[in-house]
LOKOL-430634 format. One record per residue (C-alpha): residue in one letter; x, y, z. Coordinates in steps of 0.2 Angstrom, whole numbers, plus 5000, padded with zeros to 4 digits. Layout:
BEGIN
<node code="A" east="X" north="Y" up="Z"/>
...
END
This chain:
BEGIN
<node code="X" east="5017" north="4608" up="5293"/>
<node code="X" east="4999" north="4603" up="5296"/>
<node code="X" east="4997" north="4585" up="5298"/>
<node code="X" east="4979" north="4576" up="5300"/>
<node code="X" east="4978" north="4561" up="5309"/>
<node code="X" east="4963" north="4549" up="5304"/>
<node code="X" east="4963" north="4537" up="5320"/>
<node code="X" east="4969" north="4541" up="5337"/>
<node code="X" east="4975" north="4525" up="5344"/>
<node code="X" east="4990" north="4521" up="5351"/>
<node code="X" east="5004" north="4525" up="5337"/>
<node code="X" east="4993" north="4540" up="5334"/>
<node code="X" east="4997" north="4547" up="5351"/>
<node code="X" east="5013" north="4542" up="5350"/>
<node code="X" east="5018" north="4551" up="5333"/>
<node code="X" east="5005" north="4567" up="5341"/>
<node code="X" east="5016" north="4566" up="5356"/>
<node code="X" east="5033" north="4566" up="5347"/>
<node code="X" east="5028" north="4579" up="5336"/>
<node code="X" east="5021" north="4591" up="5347"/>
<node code="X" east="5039" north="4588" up="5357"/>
<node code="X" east="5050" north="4591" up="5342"/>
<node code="X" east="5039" north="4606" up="5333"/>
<node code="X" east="5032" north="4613" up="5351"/>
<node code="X" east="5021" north="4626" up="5340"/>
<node code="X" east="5024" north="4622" up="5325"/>
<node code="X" east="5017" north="4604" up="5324"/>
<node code="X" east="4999" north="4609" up="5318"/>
<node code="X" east="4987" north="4593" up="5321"/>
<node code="X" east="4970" north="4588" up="5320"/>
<node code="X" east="4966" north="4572" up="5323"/>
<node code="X" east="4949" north="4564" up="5317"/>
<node code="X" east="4942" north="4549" up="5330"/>
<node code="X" east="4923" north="4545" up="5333"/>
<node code="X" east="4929" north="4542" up="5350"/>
<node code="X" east="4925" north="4558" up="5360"/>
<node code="X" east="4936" north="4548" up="5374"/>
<node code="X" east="4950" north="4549" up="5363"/>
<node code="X" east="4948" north="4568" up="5353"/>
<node code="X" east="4946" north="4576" up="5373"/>
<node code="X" east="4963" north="4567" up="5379"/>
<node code="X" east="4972" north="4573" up="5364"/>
<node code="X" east="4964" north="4591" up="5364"/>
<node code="X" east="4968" north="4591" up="5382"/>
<node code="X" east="4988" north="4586" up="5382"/>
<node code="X" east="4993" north="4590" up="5365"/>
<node code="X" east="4982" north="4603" up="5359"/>
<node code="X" east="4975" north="4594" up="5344"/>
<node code="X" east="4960" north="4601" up="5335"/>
<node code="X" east="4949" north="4587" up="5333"/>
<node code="X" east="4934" north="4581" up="5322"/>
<node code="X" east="4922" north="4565" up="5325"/>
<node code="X" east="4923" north="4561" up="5307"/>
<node code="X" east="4933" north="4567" up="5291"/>
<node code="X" east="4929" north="4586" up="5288"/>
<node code="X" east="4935" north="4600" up="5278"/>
<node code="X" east="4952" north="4603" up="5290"/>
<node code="X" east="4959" north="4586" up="5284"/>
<node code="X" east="4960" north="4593" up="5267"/>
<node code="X" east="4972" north="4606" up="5271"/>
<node code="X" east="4983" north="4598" up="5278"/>
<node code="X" east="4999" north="4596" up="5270"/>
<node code="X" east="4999" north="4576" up="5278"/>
<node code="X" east="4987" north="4563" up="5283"/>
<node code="X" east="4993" north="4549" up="5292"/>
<node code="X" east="4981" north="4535" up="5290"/>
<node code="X" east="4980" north="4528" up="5308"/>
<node code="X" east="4967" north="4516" up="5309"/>
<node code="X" east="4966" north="4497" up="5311"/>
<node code="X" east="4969" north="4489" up="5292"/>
<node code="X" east="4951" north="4481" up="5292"/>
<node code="X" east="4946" north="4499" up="5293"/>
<node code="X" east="4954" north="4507" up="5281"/>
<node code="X" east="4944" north="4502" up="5266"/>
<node code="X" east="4930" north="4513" up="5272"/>
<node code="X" east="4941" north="4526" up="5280"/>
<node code="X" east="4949" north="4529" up="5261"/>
<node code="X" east="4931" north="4528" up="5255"/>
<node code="X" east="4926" north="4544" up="5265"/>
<node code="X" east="4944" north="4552" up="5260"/>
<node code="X" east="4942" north="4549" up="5243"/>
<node code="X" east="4929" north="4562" up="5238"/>
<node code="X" east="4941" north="4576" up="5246"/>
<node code="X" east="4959" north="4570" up="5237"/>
<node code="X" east="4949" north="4572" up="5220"/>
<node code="X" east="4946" north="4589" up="5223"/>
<node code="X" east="4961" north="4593" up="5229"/>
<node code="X" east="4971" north="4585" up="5216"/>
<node code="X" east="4961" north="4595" up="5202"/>
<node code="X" east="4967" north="4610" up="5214"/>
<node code="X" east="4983" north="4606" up="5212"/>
<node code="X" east="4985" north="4604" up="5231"/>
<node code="X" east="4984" north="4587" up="5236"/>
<node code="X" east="4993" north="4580" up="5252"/>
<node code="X" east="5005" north="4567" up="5258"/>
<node code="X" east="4997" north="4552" up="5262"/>
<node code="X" east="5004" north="4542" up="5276"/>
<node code="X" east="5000" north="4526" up="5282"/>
<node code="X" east="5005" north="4516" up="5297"/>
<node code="X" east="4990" north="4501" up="5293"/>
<node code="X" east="5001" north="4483" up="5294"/>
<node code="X" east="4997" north="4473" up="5276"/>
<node code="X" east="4989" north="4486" up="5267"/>
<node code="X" east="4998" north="4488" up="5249"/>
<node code="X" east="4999" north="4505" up="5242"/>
<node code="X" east="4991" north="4500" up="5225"/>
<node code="X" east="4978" north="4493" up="5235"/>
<node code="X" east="4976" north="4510" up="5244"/>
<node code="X" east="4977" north="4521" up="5229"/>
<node code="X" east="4963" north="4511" up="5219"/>
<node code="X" east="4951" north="4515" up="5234"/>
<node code="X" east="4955" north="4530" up="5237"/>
<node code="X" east="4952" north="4535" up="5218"/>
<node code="X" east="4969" north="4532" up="5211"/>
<node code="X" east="4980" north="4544" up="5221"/>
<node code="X" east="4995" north="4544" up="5220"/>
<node code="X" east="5005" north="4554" up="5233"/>
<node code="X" east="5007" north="4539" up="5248"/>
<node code="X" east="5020" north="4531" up="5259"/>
<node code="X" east="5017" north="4517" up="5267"/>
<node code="X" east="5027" north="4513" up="5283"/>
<node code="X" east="5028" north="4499" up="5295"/>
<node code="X" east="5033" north="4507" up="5314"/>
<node code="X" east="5034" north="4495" up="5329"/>
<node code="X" east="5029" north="4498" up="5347"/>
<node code="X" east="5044" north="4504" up="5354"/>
<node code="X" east="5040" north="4520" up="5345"/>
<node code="X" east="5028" north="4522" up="5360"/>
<node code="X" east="5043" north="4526" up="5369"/>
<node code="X" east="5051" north="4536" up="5357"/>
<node code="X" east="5063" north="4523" up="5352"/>
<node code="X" east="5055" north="4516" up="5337"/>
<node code="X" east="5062" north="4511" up="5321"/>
<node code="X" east="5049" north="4515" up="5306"/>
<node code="X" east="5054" north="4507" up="5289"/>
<node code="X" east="5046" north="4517" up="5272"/>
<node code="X" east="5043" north="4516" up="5255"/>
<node code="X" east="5035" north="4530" up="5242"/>
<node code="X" east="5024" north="4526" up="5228"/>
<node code="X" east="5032" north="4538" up="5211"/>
<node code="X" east="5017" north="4551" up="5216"/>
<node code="X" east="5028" north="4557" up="5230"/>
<node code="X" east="5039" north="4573" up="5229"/>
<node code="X" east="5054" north="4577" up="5236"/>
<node code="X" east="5046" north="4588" up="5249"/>
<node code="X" east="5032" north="4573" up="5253"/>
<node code="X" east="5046" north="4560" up="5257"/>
<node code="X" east="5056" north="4574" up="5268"/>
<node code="X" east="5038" north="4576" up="5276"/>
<node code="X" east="5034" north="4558" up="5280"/>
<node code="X" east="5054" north="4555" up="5286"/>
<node code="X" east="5050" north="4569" up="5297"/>
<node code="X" east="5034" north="4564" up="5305"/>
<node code="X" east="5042" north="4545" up="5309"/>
<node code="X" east="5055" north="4554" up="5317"/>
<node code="X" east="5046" north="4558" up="5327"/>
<node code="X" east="5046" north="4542" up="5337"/>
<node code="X" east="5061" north="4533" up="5331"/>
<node code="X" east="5074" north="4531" up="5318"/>
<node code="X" east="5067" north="4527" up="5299"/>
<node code="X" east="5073" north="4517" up="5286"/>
<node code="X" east="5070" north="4517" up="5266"/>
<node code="X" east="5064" north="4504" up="5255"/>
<node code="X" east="5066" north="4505" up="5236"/>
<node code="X" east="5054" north="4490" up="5234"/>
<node code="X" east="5038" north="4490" up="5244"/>
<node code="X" east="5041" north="4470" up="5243"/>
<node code="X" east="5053" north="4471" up="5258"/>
<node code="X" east="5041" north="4478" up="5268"/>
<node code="X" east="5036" north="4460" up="5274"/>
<node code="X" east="5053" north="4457" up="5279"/>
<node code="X" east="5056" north="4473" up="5288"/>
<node code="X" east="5040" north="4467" up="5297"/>
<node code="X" east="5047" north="4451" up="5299"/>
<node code="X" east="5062" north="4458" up="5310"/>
<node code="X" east="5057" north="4475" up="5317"/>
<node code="X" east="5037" north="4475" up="5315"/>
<node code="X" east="5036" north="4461" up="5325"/>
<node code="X" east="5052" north="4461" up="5333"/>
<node code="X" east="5049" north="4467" up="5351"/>
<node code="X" east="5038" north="4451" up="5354"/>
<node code="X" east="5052" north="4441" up="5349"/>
<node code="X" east="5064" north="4451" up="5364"/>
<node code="X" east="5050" north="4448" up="5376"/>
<node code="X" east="5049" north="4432" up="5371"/>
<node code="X" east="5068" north="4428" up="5374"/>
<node code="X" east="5066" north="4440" up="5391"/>
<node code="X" east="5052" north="4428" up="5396"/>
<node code="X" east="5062" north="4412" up="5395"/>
<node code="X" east="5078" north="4421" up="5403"/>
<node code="X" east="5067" north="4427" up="5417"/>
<node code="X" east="5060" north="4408" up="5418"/>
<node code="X" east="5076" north="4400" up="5419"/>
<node code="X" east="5082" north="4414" up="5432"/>
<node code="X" east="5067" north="4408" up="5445"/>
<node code="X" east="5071" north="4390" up="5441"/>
<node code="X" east="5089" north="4389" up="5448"/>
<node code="X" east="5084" north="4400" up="5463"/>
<node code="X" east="5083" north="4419" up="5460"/>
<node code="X" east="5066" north="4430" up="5463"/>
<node code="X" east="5055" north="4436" up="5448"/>
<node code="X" east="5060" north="4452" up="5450"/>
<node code="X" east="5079" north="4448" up="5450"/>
<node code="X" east="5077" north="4438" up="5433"/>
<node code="X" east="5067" north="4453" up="5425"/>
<node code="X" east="5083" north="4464" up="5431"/>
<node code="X" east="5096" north="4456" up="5426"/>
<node code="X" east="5088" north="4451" up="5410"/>
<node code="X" east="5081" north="4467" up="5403"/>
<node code="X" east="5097" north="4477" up="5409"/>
<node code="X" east="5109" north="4464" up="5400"/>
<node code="X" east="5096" north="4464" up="5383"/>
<node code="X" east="5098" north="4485" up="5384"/>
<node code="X" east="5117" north="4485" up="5387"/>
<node code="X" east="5120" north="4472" up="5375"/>
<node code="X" east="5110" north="4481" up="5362"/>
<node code="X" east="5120" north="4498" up="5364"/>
<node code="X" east="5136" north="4492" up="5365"/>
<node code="X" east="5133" north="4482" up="5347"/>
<node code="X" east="5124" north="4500" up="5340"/>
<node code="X" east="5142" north="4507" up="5348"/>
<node code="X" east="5153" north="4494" up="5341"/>
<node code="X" east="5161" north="4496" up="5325"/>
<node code="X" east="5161" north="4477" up="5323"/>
<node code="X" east="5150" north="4462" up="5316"/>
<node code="X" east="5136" north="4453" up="5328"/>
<node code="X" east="5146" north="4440" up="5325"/>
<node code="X" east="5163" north="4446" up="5330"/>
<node code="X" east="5154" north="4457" up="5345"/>
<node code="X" east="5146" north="4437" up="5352"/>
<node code="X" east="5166" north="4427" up="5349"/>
<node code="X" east="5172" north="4437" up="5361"/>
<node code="X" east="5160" north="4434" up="5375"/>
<node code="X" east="5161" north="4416" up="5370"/>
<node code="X" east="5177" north="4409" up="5377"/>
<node code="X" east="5180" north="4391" up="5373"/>
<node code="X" east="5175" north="4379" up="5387"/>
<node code="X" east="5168" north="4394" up="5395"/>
<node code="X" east="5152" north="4397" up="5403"/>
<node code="X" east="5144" north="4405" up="5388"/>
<node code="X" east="5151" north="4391" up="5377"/>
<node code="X" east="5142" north="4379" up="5386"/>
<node code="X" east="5126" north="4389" up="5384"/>
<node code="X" east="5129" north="4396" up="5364"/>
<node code="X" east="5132" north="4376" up="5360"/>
<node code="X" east="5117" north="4370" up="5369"/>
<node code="X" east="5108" north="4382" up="5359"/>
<node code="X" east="5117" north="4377" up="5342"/>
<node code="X" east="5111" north="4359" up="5347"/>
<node code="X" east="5093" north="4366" up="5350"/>
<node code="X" east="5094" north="4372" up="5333"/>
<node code="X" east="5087" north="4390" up="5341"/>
<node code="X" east="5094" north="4402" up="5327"/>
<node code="X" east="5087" north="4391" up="5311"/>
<node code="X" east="5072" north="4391" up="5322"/>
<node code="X" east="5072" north="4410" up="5324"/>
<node code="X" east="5078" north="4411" up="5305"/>
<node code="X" east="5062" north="4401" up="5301"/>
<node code="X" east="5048" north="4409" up="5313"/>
<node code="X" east="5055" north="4426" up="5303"/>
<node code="X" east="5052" north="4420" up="5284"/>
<node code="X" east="5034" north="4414" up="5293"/>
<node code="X" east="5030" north="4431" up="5297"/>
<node code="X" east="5036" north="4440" up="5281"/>
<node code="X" east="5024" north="4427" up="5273"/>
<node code="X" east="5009" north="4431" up="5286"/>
<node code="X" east="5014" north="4450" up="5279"/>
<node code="X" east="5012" north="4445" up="5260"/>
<node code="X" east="4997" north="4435" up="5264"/>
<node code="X" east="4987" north="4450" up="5275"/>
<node code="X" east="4990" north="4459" up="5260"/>
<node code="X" east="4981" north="4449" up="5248"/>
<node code="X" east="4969" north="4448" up="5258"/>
<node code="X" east="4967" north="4463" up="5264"/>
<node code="X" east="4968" north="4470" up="5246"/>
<node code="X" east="4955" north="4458" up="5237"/>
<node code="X" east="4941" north="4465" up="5225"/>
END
């Protein structure tokens, strides 16, 4: 499989990374980033060919992954358009992949000439670490093969998941997109609170990220609810119940349930804008 990257940031590198590890010599990639900074690094550790700007190489490619920076992409599918339309009357045209927060696939399609063949994804950072979780949708103008391609290339870095409705790709932002800021957000005040009754910085970042990971496997090992998994550290008049009703009083989960639907509504909202004539 020959996959182009246009954009070699962060999530680039990480996808180039993951591939390169799971295909060895069989990940083909060229990577297209006016940043000779960037092409050099990734020529150098992942053996990518490289270009400074969209050439011939990207159309044969069975993939491109759009990788760059959502207020870019306009342009970017502007200088890709030209390409997909010969392509397309060849017969031959690729998978187009893209990992831009807020950029609508009909949006997408209509500047890049109408094509038809995307999937549009929303990854978070933890992908930068392999652990990812990527969730997907495919317009109608994807094959079979294209959506086994694009689950493929998001494997890479993480687990996927598929949406029948593009629409809940503002909710799967919502919880997973930006979801890691909302972990380090909790870490922060566990941390705090650790230093303020009497334990180091470095003891409260301790004990805080290793109970956020242990907690987390044990509920992906556990056959049972969220719910049922919290009950039973919960014993009445306990330690934790003191803590899980001062929360309740707080009003921390509506709060958490709100600051959600906030962000799914950012998501819409990005894509309007994002999208307008």
């Amino acid at each position: 499989m020959k996959i182009a990257f246009i954009g070699g940031g962060n999530m680039a590198t990480a996808l180039i990374a993951g591939l390169v590890k799971n295909l060895g010599a069989g990940a083909q990639v060229h990577v297209v980033d006016p940043n000779a900074d960037a092409r050099e690094k990734l020529a150098a550790q992942y053996g990518a060919a490289t270009a400074a700007s969209i050439d011939a190489a990207v159309g044969a490619c069975d993939v491109i992954v759009l990788a760059v920076k959502p207020q870019q992409m306009r342009d970017v599918a502007a200088a890709l358009a030209p390409q997909l339309a010969q392509l397309t009357q060849l017969n031959n045209g690729p998978l187009v992949l893209s990992i831009a927060a807020g950029i609508r696939s009909v949006d997408l399609s209509r500047w890049l000439g109408g094509y038809g063949a995307i999937v549009r994804t929303m990854p978070n950072t933890p992908a930068l670490i392999g652990m990812g979780i990527t969730g997907m949708v495919a317009t109608s103008g994807v094959s079979g093969a294209q959506r086994a391609a694009a689950d493929s290339v998001m494997r890479a870095v993480g687990e996927t998941v598929w949406l029948d409705d593009e629409a809940l790709i503002d909710p799967v932002t919502a919880v997973s997109g930006s979801g890691p800021a909302y972990v380090f957000y909790f870490l922060e005040a566990m941390q705090a609170a650790a230093v303020e009754m009497g334990l180091s910085a470095e003891q409260g970042k301790a004990l805080a990220l290793a109970t956020f990971a242990g907690a987390a496997e044990l509920a992906a090992q556990s056959s049972e609810s969220l719910e049922v998994l919290r009950q039973r550290v919960t014993s009445k008049g306990g330690t934790t119940h003191a803590a899980i009703t001062s929360m309740e009083a707080a009003g921390v989960k509506p709060a958490i349930m709100a600051a959600m639907r906030a962000a799914a509504a950012r998501g819409r909202e990005l894509g309007e804008e994002l999208g307008a004539d």
